[in-house]
C-alpha positions in Angstrom: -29.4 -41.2 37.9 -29.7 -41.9 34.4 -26.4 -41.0 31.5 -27.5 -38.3 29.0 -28.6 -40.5 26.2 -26.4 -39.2 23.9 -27.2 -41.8 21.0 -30.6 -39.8 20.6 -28.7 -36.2 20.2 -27.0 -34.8 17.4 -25.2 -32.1 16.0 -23.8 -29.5 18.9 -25.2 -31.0 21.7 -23.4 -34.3 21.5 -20.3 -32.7 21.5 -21.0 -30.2 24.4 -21.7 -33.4 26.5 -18.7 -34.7 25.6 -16.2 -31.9 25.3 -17.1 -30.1 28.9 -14.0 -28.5 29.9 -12.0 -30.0 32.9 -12.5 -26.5 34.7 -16.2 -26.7 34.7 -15.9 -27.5 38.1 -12.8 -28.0 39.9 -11.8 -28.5 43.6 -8.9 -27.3 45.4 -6.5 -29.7 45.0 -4.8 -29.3 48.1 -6.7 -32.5 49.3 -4.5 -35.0 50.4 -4.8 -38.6 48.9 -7.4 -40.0 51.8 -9.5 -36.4 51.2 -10.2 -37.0 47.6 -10.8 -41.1 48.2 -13.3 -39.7 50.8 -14.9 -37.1 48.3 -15.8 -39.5 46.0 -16.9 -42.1 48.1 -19.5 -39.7 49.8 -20.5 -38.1 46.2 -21.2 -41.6 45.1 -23.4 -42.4 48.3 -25.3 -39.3 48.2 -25.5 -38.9 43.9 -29.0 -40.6 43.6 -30.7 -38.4 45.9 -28.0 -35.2 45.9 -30.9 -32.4 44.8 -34.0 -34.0 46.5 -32.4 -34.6 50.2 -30.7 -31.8 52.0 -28.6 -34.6 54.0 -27.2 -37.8 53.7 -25.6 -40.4 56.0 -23.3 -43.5 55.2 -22.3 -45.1 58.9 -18.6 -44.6 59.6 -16.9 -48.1 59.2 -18.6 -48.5 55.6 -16.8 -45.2 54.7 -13.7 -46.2 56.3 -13.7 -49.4 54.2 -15.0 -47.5 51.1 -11.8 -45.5 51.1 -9.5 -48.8 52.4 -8.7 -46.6 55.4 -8.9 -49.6 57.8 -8.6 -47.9 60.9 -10.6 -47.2 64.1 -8.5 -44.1 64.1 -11.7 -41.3 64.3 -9.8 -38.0 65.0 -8.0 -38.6 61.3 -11.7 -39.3 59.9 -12.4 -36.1 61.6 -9.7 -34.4 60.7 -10.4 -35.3 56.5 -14.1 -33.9 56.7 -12.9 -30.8 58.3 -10.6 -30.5 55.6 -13.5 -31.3 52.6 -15.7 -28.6 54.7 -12.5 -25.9 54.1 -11.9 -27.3 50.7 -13.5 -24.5 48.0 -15.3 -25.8 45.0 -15.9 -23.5 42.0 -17.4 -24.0 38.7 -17.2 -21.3 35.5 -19.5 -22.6 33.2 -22.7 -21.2 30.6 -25.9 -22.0 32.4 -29.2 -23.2 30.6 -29.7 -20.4 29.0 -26.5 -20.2 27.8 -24.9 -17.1 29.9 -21.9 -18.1 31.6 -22.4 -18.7 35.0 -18.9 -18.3 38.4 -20.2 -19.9 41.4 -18.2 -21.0 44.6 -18.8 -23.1 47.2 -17.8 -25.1 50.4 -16.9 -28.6 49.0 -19.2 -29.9 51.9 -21.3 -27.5 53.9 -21.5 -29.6 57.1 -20.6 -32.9 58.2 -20.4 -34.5 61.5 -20.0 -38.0 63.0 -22.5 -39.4 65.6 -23.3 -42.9 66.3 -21.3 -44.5 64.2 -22.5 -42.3 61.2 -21.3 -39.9 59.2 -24.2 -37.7 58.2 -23.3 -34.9 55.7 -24.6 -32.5 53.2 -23.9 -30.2 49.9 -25.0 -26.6 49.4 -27.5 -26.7 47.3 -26.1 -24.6 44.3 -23.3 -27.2 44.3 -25.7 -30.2 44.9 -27.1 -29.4 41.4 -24.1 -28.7 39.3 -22.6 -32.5 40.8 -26.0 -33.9 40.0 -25.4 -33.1 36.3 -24.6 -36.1 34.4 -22.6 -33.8 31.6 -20.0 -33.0 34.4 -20.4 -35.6 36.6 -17.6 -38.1 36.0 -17.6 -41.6 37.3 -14.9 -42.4 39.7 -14.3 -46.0 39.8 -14.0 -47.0 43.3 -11.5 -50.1 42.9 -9.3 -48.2 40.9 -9.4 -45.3 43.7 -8.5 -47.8 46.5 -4.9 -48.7 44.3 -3.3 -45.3 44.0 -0.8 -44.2 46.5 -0.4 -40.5 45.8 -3.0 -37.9 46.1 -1.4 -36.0 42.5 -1.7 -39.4 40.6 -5.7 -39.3 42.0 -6.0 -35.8 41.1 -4.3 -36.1 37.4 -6.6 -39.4 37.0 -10.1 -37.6 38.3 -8.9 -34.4 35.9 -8.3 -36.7 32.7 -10.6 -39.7 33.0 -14.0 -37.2 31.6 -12.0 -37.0 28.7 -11.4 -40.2 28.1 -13.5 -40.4 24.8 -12.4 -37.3 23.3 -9.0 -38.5 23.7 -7.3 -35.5 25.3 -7.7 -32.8 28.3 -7.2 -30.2 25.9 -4.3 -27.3 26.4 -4.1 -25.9 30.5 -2.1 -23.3 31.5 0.6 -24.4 34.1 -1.2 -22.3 36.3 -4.4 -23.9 36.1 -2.6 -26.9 36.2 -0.5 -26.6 39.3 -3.9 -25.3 41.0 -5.3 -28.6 39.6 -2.4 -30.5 41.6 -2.7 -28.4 44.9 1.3 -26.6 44.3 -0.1 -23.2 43.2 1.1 -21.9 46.5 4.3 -23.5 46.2 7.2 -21.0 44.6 9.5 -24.6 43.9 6.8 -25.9 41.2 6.9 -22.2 39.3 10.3 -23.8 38.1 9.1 -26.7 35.3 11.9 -28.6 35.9 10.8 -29.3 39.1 6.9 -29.6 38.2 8.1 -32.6 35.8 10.3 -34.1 38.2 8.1 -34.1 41.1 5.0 -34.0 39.9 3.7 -34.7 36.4 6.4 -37.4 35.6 5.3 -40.2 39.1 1.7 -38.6 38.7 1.4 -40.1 35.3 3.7 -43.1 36.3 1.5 -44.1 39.0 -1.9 -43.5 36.4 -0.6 -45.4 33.8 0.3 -48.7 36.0 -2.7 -48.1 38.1 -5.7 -47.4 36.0 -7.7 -47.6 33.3 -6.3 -45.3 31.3 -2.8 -44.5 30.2 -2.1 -40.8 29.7 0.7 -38.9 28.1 2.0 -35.6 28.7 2.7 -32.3 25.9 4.1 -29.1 26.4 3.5 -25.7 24.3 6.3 -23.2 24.9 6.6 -19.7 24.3 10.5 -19.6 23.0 12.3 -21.8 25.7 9.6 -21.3 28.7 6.8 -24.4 29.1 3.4 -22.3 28.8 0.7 -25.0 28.4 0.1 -28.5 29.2 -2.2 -30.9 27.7 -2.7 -34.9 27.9 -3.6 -37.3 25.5 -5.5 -40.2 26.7 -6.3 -43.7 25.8 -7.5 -46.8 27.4 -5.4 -49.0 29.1 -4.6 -52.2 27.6 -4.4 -54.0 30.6 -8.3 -53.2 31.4 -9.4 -56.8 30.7 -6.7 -58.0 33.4 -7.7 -55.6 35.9 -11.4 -56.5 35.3 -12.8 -52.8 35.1 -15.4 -50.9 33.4 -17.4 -48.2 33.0 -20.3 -49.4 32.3 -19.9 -48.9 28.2 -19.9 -52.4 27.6 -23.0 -53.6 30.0 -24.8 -51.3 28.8 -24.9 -53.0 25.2 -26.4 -56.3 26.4 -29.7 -57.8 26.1 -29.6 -58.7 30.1 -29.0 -54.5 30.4 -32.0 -53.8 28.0 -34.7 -56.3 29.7 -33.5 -54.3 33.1 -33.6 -51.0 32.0 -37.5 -51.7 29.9 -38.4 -53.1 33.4 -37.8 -50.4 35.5 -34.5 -50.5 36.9 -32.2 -47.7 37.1 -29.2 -47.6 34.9 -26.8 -48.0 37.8 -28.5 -50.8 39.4 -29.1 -52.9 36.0 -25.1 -52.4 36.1 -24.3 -53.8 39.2 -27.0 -56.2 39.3 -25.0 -57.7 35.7 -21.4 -57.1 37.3 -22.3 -58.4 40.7 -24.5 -61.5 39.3 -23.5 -61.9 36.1 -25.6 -62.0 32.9 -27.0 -65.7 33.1 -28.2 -65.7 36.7 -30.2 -61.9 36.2 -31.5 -63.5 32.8 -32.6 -66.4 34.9 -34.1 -64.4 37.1 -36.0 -61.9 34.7 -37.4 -65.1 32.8 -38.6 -66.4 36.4 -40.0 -63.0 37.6 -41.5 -63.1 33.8 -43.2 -66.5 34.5 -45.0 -65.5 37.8 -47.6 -63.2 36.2 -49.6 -60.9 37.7 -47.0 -59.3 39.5 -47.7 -55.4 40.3 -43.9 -54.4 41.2 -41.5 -56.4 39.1 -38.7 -54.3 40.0 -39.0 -55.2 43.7 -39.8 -58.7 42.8 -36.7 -59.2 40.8 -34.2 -57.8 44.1 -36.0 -60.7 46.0 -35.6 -63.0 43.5 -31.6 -61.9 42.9 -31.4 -61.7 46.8 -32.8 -64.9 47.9 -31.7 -66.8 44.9 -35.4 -67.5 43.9 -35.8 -70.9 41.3 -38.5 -72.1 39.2 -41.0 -73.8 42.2 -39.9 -72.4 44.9 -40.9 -68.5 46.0 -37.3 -67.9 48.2 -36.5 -68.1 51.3 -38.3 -66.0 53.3 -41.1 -66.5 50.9 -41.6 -69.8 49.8 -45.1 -70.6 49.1 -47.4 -73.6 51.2 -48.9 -76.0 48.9 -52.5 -75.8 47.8 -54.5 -76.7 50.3 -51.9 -76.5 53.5 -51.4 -74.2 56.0 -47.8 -72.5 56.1 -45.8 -73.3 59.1 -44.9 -70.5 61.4 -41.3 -69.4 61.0 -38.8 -70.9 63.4 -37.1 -68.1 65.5 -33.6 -69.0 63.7 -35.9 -68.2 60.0 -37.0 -65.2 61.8 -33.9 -63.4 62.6 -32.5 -64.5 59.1 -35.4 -63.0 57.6 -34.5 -59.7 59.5 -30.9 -59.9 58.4 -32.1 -60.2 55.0 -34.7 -57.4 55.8 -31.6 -54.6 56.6 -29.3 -56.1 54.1 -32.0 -55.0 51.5 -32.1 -51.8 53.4 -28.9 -50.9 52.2 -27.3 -48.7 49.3 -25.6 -51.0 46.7 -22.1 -49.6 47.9 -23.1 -50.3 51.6 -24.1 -53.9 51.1 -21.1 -54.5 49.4 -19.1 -53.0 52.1 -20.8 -54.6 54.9 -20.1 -58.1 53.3 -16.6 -57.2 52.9 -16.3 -56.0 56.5 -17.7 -59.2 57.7 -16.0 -61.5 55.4 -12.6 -60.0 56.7 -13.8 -61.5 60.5 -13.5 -65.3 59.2 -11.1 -67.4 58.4 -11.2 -71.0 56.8 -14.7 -73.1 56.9 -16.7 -70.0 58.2 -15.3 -67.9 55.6 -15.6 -70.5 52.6 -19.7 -70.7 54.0 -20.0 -67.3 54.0 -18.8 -66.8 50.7 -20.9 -69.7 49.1 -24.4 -68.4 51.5 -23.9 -65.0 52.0 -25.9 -63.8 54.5 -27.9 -67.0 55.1 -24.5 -68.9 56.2 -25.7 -71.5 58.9 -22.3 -71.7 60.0 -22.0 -67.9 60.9 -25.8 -67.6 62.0 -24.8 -66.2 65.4 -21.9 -63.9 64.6 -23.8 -62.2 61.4 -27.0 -61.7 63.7 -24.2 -59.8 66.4 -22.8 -58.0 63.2 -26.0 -56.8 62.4 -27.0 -55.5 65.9 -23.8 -53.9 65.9 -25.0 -52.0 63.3 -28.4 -51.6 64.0 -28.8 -51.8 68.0 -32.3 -53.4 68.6 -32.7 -54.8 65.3 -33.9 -57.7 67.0 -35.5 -56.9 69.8 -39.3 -57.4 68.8 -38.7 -61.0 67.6 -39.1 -64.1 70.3 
């Protein structure tokens, strides 16, 4: 789904994209730290299509590895979707015609594990306040994976929407130890103790661990803490820890030739991140040079995929010359053709996963030709076509 193009509004409207209050919606934070890394992982999977399908799957060991719980442990995975299924979301907010609007809901309204996936859904009133781009904040996924504590997650997720307004804005210490998950706790009524075991290794942990660095102020009414607020800034150690939020892609000429094309704003992201701008502007230039083609889009995946070059049509594709008849596929081409076949299958943060997962199988040689061939390694030719049966039993069954 598409940002709110906010260079093309003005006046009001900017700043009520921009200024949404934390509260707009807010979750229980009684989630423990693997809870809210599994929240966001399945938000992220299902975002695209979260108001125009009623479920949506992600197989098990991809979520597992999303969240860097590397475990075959299933009775914990169970345990942290029951818990997201009794987890209560509520949003207080002014509808589109401007009336404010209460709603709660179920943070999930079902999930359940079968087959090796993990099938899920929303309620729909909830579906279409996530799907809204003005509350909808983007959880980086490799900053997720680093934190250790499930208040340091919660303060991060709470402050990152503000990030360009440069503060959360004043909370009450009761909205904020509801934001942490202590509301029910009478220890954290006490602000000493709040600071000293919350707030203070909450916004430790943010500061060394993300992309922003956030700092704490107090209001007080005489000598008792009222109100909390935190200014934010960006981190200065972003460029070391190689992260983004998409700001920057989204000002190059690689981003703009994607986007004109067709592509979706979070694919002509990754496409740049995961490529890099020289071999996508290759690629467009080659996909440019083809003419006649009637879906560019799909062209360009096979051309990132299968690494397509000026005279040559890719692997699976590759052209006969003029006037000779193209040799039928060998069985080996075949069954890489069907690896490629389900690796395109995949959502983005799948096929990043499944790499990952395999990758962590190898060692030495295999490893170093996996990493330079991907999914065409010659060396691993046997084990990805068991990897890929594994995850899709038959997969290969009508090929000879």
């Amino acid at each position: 789904m598409d940002d709110i193009p906010r260079d093309q509004l003005s006046g009001s409207l900017r700043r009520g994209a921009v200024k949404k209050h934390v509260a707009a919606i807010h979750v229980s934070g009684k989630l423990t730290l693997l809870q809210r890394k599994l929240s966001n992982v399945l938000l992220l999977n299902a975002y695209d299509t979260i108001t125009s399908q009623t479920r949506h799957q992600i197989d098990a060991r991809t979520l597992c590895l999303m969240i860097g719980y590397n475990s075959n442990d299933m009775d914990t995975l169970k345990a942290s979707l029951r818990g997201l299924a009794e987890t209560v979301a509520e949003w207080d907010m002014l509808d589109e015609k401007g009336q404010q609007e209460w709603g709660v809901s179920a943070l999930l309204s079902y999930a359940k594990l079968s087959g090796g996936v993990c099938e899920y859904a929303y309620s729909p009133a909830l579906a279409e306040k996530l799907h809204d781009p003005k509350v909808f904040a983007l959880i980086n996924l490799n900053i997720q994976r680093r934190f250790t504590s499930g208040h340091a997650l919660a303060l991060y997720e709470n402050c990152y929407r503000f990030v360009r307004t440069g503060s959360t804005g004043w909370w009450s210490l009761d909205l904020f130890r509801r934001l942490m998950g202590v509301a029910d706790s009478p220890y954290y009524d006490v602000y000493k103790n709040l600071n000293a075991k919350i707030i203070k290794p909450a916004v430790a942990e943010v500061n060394k661990t993300s992309n922003i660095v956030v700092t704490p102020e107090v209001r007080k009414m005489g000598r008792a803490v009222t109100d909390i607020r935190f200014k934010i800034a960006e981190n200065p150690q972003l460029a070391i820890l190689d992260i983004d939020d998409g700001e920057g892609l989204r000002k190059s000429e690689v981003y703009a030739r994607l986007r004109a094309l067709g592509v979706s704003d979070r694919l002509a992201r990754q496409w740049v991140s995961e490529h890099g701008e020289d071999t996508v502007r290759a690629k467009l230039d080659y996909v440019a040079g083809q003419g006649g083609v009637k879906n560019p889009v799909g062209y360009l995946t096979a051309a990132l995929r299968d690494d397509y070059v000026a005279g040559q049509g890719g692997f699976a594709a590759k052209p006969a010359k003029p006037g000779e008849l193209a040799k039928p596929l060998t069985l080996r081409a075949k069954r890489l053709a069907r690896v490629q076949e389900l690796a395109a299958a995949r959502k983005p943060t799948q096929r990043d996963a499944d790499k990952r997962l395999f990758s962590a199988r190898l060692s030495g040689d295999l490893r170093d030709d996996f990493d330079r061939h991907g999914w065409m390694s010659g060396l691993n030719a046997e084990a990805i076509q068991t990897f890929w049966e594994e995850l899709s039993p038959g997969a290969f069954d009508d090929i000879e």
